[in-house]
Structures are given as structure tokens and as C-alpha cells.
C-alpha positions in Angstrom: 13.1 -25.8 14.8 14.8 -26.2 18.2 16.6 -22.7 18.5 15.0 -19.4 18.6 17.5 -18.1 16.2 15.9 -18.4 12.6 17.3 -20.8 9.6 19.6 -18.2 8.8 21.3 -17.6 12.1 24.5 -19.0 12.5 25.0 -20.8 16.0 28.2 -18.5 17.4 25.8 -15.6 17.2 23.0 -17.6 19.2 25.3 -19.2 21.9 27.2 -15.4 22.4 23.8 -13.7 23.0 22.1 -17.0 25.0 22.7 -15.2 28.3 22.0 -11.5 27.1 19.1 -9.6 27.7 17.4 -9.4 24.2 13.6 -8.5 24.8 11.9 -6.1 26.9 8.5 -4.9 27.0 7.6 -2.7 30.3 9.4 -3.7 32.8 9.8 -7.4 32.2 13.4 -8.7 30.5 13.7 -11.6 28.6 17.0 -14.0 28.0 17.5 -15.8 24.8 17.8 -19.0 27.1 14.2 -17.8 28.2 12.4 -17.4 25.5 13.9 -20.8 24.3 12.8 -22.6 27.6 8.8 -20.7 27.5 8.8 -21.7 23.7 9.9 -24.9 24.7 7.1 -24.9 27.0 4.3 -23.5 25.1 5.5 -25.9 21.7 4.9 -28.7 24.3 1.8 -27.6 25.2 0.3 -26.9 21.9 1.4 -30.6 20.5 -0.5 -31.8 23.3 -3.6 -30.1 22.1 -2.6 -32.0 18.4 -0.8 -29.2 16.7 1.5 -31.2 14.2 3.5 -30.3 11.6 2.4 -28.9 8.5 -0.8 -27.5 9.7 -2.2 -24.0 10.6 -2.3 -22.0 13.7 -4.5 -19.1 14.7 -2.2 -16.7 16.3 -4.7 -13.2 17.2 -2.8 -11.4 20.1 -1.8 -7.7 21.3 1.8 -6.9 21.1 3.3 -8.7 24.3 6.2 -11.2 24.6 4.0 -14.2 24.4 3.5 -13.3 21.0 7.0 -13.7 20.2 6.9 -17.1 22.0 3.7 -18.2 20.2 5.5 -18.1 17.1 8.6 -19.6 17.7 6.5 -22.5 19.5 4.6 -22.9 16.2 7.7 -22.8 14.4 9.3 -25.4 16.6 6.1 -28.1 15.7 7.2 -27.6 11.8 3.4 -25.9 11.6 2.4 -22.5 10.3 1.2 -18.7 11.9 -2.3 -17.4 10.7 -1.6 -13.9 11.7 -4.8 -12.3 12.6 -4.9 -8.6 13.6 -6.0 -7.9 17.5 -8.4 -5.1 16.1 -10.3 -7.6 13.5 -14.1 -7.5 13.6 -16.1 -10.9 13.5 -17.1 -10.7 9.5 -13.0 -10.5 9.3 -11.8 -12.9 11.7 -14.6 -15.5 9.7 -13.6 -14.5 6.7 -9.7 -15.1 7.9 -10.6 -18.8 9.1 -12.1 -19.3 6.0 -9.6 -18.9 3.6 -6.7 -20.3 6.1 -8.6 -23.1 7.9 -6.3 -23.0 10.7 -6.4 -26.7 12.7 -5.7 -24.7 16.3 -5.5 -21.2 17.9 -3.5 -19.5 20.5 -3.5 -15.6 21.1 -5.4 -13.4 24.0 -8.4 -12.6 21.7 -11.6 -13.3 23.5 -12.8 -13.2 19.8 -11.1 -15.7 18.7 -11.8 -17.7 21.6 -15.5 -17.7 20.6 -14.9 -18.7 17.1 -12.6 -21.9 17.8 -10.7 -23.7 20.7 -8.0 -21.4 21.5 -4.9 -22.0 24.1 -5.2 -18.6 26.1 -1.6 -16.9 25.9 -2.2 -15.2 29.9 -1.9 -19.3 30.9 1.0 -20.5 32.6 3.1 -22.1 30.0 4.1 -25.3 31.5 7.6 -26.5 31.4 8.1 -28.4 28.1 11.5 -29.9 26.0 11.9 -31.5 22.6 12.8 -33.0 20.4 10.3 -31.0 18.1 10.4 -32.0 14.4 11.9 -28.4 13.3 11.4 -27.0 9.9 10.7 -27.9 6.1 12.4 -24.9 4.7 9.9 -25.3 1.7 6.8 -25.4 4.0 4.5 -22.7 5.2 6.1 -20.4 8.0 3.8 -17.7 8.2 0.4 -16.7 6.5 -0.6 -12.5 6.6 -3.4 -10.9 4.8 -3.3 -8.5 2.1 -5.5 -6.4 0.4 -6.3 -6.9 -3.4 -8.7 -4.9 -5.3 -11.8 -6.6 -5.7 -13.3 -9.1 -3.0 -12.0 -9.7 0.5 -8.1 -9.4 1.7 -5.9 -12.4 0.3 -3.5 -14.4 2.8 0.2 -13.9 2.3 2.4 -17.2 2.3 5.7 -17.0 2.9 7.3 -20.3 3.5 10.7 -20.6 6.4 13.1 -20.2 3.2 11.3 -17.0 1.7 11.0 -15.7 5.3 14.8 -16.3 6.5 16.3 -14.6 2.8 13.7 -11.4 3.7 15.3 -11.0 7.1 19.2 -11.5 6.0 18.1 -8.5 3.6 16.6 -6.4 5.7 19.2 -7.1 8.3 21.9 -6.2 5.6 19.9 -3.3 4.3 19.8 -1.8 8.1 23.4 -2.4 8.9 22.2 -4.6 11.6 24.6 -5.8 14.3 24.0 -7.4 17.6 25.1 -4.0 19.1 22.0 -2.8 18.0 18.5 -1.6 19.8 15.4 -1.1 18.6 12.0 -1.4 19.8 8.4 -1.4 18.1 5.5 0.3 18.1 3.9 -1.0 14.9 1.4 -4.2 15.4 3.5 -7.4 15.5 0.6 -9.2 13.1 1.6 -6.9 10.6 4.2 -8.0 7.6 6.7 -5.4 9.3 6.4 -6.3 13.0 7.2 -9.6 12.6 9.9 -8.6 10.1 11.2 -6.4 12.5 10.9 -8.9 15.1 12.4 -11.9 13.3 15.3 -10.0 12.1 16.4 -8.6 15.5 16.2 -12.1 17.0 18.2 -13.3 13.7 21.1 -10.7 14.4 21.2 -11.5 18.3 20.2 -7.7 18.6 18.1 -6.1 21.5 14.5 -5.5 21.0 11.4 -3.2 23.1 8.2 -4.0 22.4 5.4 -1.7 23.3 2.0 -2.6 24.0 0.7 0.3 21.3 2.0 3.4 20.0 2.1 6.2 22.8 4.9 9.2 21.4 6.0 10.3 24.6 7.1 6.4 25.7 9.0 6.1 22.2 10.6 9.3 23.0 12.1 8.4 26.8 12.8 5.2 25.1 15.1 6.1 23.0 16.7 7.9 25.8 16.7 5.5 28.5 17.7 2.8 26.4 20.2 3.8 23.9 17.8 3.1 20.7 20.3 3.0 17.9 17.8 2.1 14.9 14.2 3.7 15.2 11.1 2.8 12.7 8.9 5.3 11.5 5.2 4.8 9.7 3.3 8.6 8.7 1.6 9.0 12.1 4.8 8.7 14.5 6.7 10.8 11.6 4.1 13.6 11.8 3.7 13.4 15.3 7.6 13.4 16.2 8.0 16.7 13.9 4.7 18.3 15.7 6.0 17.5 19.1 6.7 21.1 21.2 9.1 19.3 23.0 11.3 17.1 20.8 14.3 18.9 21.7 14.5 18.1 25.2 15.5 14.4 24.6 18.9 12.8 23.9 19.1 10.8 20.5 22.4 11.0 20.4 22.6 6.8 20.2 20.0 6.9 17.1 21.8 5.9 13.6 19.0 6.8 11.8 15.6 6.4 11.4 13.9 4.1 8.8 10.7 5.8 7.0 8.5 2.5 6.3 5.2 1.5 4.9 4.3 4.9 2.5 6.1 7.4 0.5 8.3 9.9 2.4 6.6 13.4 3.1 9.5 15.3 2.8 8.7 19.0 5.0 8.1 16.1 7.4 11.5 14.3 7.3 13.3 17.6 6.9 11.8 19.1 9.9 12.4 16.2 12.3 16.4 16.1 10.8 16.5 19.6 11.9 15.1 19.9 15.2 16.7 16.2 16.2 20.2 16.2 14.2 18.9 12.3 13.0 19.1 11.2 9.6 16.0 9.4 7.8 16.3 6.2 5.6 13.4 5.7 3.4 12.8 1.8 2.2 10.5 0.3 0.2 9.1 -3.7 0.7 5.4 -5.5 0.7 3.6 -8.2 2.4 4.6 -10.2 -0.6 8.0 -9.1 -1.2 9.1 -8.0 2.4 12.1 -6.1 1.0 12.5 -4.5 -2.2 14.8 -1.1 -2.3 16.7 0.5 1.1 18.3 3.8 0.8 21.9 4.0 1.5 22.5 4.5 5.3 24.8 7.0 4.6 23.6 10.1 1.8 20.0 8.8 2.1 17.5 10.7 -0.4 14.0 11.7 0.7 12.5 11.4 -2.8 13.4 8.0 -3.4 12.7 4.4 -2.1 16.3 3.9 -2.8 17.8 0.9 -5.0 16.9 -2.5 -5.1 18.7 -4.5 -2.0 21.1 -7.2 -2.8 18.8 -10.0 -4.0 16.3 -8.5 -5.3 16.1 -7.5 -9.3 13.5 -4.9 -10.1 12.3 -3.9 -13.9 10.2 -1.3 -15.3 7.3 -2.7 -17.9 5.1 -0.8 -19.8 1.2 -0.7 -18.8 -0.1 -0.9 -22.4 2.6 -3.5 -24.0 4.2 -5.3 -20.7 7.5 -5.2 -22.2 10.5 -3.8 -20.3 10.7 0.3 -20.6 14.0 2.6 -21.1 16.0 3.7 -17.8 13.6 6.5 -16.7 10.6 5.8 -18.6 7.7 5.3 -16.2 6.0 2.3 -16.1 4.5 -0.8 -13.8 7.3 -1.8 -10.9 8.3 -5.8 -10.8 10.8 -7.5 -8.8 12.3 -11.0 -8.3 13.7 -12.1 -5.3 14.0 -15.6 -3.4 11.9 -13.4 -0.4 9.1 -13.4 -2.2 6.0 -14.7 -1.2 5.1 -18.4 -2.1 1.4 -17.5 -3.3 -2.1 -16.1 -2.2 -4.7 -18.1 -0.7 -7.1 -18.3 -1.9 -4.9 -19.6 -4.7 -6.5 -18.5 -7.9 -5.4 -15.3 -7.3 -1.7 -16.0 -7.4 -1.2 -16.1 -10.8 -2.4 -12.7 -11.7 0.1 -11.3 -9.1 2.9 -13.0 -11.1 4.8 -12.0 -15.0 6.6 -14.8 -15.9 8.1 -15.1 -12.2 8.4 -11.3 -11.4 6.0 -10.0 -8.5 3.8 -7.5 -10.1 4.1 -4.9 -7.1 0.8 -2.9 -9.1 2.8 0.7 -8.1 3.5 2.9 -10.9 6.9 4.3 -10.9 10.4 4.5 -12.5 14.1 3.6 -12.4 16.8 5.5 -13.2 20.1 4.3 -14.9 21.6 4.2 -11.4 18.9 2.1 -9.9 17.2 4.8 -8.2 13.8 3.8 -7.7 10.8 6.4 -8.3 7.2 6.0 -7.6 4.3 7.7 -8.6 1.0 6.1 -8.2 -0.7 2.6 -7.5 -2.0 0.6 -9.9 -4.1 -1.8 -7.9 -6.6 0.3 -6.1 -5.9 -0.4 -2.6 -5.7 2.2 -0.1 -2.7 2.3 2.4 -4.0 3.5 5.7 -1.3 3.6 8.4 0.7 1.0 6.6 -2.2 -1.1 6.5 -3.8 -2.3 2.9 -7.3 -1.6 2.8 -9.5 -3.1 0.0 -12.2 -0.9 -1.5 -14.4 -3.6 -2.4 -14.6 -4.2 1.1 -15.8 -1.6 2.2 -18.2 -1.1 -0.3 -19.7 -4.3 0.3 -20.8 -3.3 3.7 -21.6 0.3 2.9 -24.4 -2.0 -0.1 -25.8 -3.5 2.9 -27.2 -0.2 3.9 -31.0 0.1 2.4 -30.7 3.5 1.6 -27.2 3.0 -0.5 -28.2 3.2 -4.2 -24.2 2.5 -5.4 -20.6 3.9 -4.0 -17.3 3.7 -4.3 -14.6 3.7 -2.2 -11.1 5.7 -2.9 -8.1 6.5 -1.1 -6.6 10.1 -1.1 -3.6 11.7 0.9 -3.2 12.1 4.5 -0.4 13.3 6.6 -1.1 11.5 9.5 -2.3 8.1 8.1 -0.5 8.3 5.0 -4.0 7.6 3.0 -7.5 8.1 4.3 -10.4 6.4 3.3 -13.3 8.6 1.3 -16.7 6.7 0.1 -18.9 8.2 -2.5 -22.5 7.3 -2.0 -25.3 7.6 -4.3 -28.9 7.1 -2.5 -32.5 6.3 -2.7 -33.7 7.6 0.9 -32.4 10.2 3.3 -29.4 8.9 5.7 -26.4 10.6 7.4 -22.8 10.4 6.6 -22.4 9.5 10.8 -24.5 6.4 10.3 -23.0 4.9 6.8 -19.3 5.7 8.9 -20.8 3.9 12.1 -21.8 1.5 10.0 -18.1 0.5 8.6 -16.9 1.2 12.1 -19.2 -1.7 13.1 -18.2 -4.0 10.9 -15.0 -3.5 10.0 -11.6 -2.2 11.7 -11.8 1.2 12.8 -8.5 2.4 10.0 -11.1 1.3 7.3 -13.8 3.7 8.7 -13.8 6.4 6.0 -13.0 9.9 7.5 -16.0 11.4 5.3 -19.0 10.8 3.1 -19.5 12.3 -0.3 -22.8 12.4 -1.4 -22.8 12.3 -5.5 -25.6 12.3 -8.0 -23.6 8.9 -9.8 -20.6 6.9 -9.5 -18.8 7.6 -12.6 -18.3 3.9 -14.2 -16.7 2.1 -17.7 -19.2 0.6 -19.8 -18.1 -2.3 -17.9 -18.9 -1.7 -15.0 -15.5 -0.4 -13.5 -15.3 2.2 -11.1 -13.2 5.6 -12.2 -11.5 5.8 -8.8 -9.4 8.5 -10.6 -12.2 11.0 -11.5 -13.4 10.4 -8.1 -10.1 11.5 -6.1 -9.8 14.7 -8.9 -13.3 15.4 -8.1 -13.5 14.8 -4.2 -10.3 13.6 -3.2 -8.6 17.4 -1.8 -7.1 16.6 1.6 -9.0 19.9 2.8 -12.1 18.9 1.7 -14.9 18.0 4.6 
């Protein structure tokens, strides 16, 4: 496409905001007419390297404007973002370019440099102009990575049309205007920084980004720069009601704040509400469905989701028959929405993720009469660290490499400050410390799918099939205070 504004923008909003300051990140500024002219540039730059339409690029950078550049570039050429997270280990990053085969790379990753040719983003980006073949609505816009159960993490696809109805709902669901500020401290190669990120540019709002999450930055910055919509995961929640000095800063400009990625802890919530006088408004949404249920943004409940967002349908089916259950009988959660995802690569796994064209979110859960969405527990095993879906399977895999691992499992249980922690239980044949099996996944893997302790059991309690009882597991060994 030739305008920074996505498919969904209409072209009063882009040309009002062209001049306007709408992205900052330290003490640099950015204009819309800006980061049109450097994605201009960089979209030239990356055709001359051959990027054409319809193919795949690598994009593995830290939160930084370029990022935001890199992908509209990409967008521009009619070719698709590979997100690949910053903290990635090798065996991930391979495993990434495996499933994707992306044709090209950009990002600041030395990583990824090694693996494949890759346009650094701390070049000058030349200047650069169209005309750019813009965007097949039906194509590929973005690919992310997802967790399943069994095996490595899937890849998301979301095509330009899925992607622009996911960020009209989440702008709707938010009450977004372009008199809004926000910035973000979640990774942008996550499903809801580049949601966030997309839908602020799609409004014509005003957006920080931060290089990482620091609390005390967040803090001034909502101060200093009139943040009107602030996003929460666990950790910032729990450390913004922990923090002995919360009261000394102004949110007077904050609307509300949005509780994203894991179930609401409540005393949490409360407590900031009281010390801060700001509101929460909990959501619900997935790599593959970006936006399922928002809370009203006025009367917002801490022990729901909230109902399903204009759009989106969701139903209740039974886990023994699949047939739809009763108002308030609990069952598996599924929605349909145009937002959701095209498919999984690889693509045998899409059709298990699928009931007769309603995403099978795999959470266990409710809805009332009114729409009011409960949940209760996953179904697929994944654990939710931090917002991030981590696969058991692949941890257990590297924890099997270890000589003296007999068997393990891998389970999730609850933490404040993550949201879930990772636990492995480890059966073995010769003496080794839990320090080295955690070393070992710290190694190899990204350091939020580093267990935070080792239990040492006589067995793994298994199905004559061979499935592991994650359930007996969690009862057994999965008490926060434990270790």
C-alpha cells in the first residue's frame, strides 16, 4: 500500500494527522509525513534487494521506530512480516525459518544476520518513492507464532483483510479517537504490540514506544505526556499496585487501563483503582482471533472478559458431545469473526483449530444469558507466561536431551507476576541438579520458558496412551508457594 494508514483508514483522518506528531520513542518525534517518506525509503531499498510481492520477510528487531517502518515497507511491496521475537534462541529462530521460509530479512538481530542476508535496520534508509504495488486484501500481511500443545510453536497468518477488521474492533472496543495517547511497553513482535501499534496508526492517534518495560519510565510517562489509554499484562499490573510511590504521579489524563493477555487478578486491579482513582477494563483476544470480548468502558467488571465485541459471535459447546450448551452451562469457548486468523503453518494443523468455521479458542469457560463471558481453565495445554504462549512439548524436548532425564513433563501453574510460570517434573536415571536442567532451557530456549523450579518425581503419571496428566501434576506440585 502507498499510505501508512491501514486498509481501513479513511483518507480525511490520514491527511488531518499528516503533519502531527504521532510517534515518539525517547527523545526522537516522528510525523506521519515521516514515517511515510523513511518507509518510502526503506520499501525502495528492500525491492532492490528483490523483495516482491507475495513473499516473506524476516522482520527480528527490538522495539524502536524502524520497526514500525519495516513493516509498513513490507506492507507497501504487497509482501508479508515473519515476526520473530528479539529474545529467540538459534534452535527457535531455525525452527521459525523453517516453517515460514521467508525469501529476505531486515531487523537489528545479529542472529538473524548469521542465519540469512539481512538489511540492518541501524542503516541509513535511503531516500526512496513509489509506485509500490500495494496490497491483495486476501494475501498474507503478517505471520506470528503461537504455541500448540504438542511439537514446536505454529505460525499465525493473518492476511491485510483479517488484520484491518481486528484493528476497527479493537479501535471500537477502546473508544479510540485520534485525541488519544498511548504508549507500549509490551514487545512489538508480539500479536498485541503490533495490534496496538496498527490500531493507533489506523485512528491517527499518538503513540510512545519504549525500548523495554522499566515502571518508573511508564509512570513519568503518563505524566509528562498526557497518556489517556494505558495497557497492562500481570507483571506491570503487580508491579504498579506494589509501587511505594504510585501516588505521587498525576493520572488524571488516564481513561482507563486495559488488563490484556491473562485473567484479571482482582486484589490486584482493586488496589491499583484505589490508590490511583483509574478504572480497569479487562479484554479478552488471541494470536488467532486478535479480539474476542472487551468490557464496557464504562461499569467494567473484574471477573469477566466482558462480551463478545461487535463482529465477533462466540458459543459455548460441550467437551464430551461438541453440541452447543445452555446459557451458563460450562463448556469449550468458539468464536467467529472475519479477524480471525487465515490458518497455521504448518498447515495440517489448521484444521484441528477449526468447528465447522468457529475458532476453537481450547479455554474452558461459560456465557451467560447477557453475553457475559466466564473462563475457567484451558483446554490446550499451553502455558501463558507474561502473555507469551509457551508449548510444553517444547520444553520437554530439550529437558530429553539431558542424559540423565529418564521422562518429564512440563505444566503451567499461577503466578502473580507472570501470570503463569513454568514447573517441569523430572524423573531420572543419574544424579543432576535442578540449576543445570534450568540452565539447560535457559540455553536453549527464551529465558520466559526457563521453568522457575524442578520437581523431582518417582513417575510421570500418564494414560495408557501415553498422555501426560498435566492435571494430577499441577494438584500435586503446582502450589504457587511451593519451592
Amino acid at each position: 500500500m502507498t499510505s501508512s494508514c491501514h486498509a481501513d483508514r479513511a483518507d480525511q483522518t490520514c491527511a488531518s494527522t499528516h503533519s502531527s506528531v504521532v510517534l515518539a520513542f525517547e527523545e526522537r518525534e516522528y510525523t506521519r509525513a515521516q514515517l511515510e517518506s523513511l518507509a518510502d525509503g526503506l520499501a525502495t531499498a528492500l525491492a532492490q534487494r528483490g523483495v516482491r510481492a507475495g513473499q516473506r520477510v524476516a522482520l527480528m528487531s527490538s522495539s524502536r521506530p524502524e520497526f514500525v517502518v519495516a513493516v509498513l515497507a513490507v506492507w507497501r511491496l504487497g509482501a508479508a512480516i515473519v515476526l520473530v521475537n528479539p529474545v529467540w534462541k538459534r534452535g527457535e529462530v531455525e525452527h521459525v525459518l523453517t516453517v515460514t521460509r521467508p525469501a529476505h530479512a531486515v531487523g537489528d538481530s545479529p542472529l538473524l544476520a548469521e542465519m540469512m542476508p539481512m538489511l540492518h535496520l541501524d542503516d541509513p534508509i535511503p531516500p526512496g518513492s513509489g509506485p509500490f504495488p500495494g496490497t491483495d486484501p486476501g494475501a498474507d500481511a503478517v505471520l506470528l507464532f503461537s504455541s500448540g500443545t504438542t511439537g514446536m510453536p505454529k505460525a499465525v497468518r493473518h492476511t491485510h483483510a483479517s488484520l484491518g477488521v481486528a484493528t476497527r474492533q479493537w479501535r471500537d472496543a477502546l473508544g479510540m479517537t485520534t485525541t488519544d495517547r498511548l504508549q507500549i511497553m509490551t514487545p512489538p513482535s508480539h500479536s498485541l504490540g503490533l495490534l496496538n501499534i496498527v490500531t493507533v496508526l489506523g485512528t491517527g492517534a499518538w503513540l510512545r514506544l519504549h525500548r523495554r518495560f522499566d515502571l518508573d519510565r511508564m509512570l513519568h510517562h503518563i505524566q509528562a505526556d498526557g497518556i489517556t489509554i494505558e495497557m497492562a499484562v500481570a507483571p506491570i499490573a503487580l508491579a504498579l499496585a506494589s509501587h511505594p510511590a504510585l501516588e505521587s504521579y498525576d493520572f488524571s489524563s488516564l481513561r482507563y487501563i486495559m488488563w490484556c493477555a491473562t485473567p484479571v487478578t482482582p486484589s490486584v486491579a482493586e488496589a491499583v483503582t484505589r490508590r490511583t482513582g483509574v478504572p480497569w477494563v479487562p479484554t479478552y483476544g488471541a494470536s488467532e482471533l486478535p479480539v474476542i470480548a472487551c468490557n464496557p468502558l464504562d461499569g467494567a467488571r473484574l471477573d469477566s472478559p466482558g462480551r463478545a465485541v461487535p463482529g465477533v459471535t462466540v458459543r459455548v459447546v460441550s467437551s464430551e458431545t461438541a453440541e452447543p450448551v445452555a446459557p451458563g452451562q460450562t463448556g469449550e469457548i468458539q468464536a467467529r469473526s472475519d479477524s480471525v486468523m487465515a490458518g497455521y503453518l504448518p498447515a495440517e494443523a489448521t484444521a484441528e483449530a477449526f468447528d465447522d468455521g468457529w475458532y476453537r479458542t481450547g479455554d474452558i469457560g461459560s456465557v451467560d444469558a447477557e453475553g457475559w463471558i466466564r473462563l475457567m481453565d484451558r483446554s490446550k495445554e499451553m502455558i501463558k507466561v507474561r502473555g507469551f504462549q509457551v508449548a510444553p512439548a517444547e520444553i520437554e524436548a530439550v529437558l530429553h536431551g539431558h542424559p540423565a532425564v529418564a521422562d518429564c513433563a512440563v505444566f503451567g501453574v499461577p503466578d502473580p507476576a507472570r501470570g503463569e510460570a513454568v514447573v517441569a517434573a523430572v524423573t531420572v536415571c543419574a544424579s543432576v541438579g535442578a540449576e543445570e536442567l534450568i540452565a539447560l532451557v535457559g540455553e536453549r530456549l527464551a529465558s520466559y520458558k526457563r521453568p522457575i523450579r524442578v520437581e523431582f518425581v518417582p513417575e510421570i503419571p500418564r494414560l495408557p496412551s501415553g498422555k501426560v496428566l498435566r492435571r494430577v501434576l499441577r494438584e500435586q506440585y503446582g502450589h504457587p508457594d511451593q519451592g
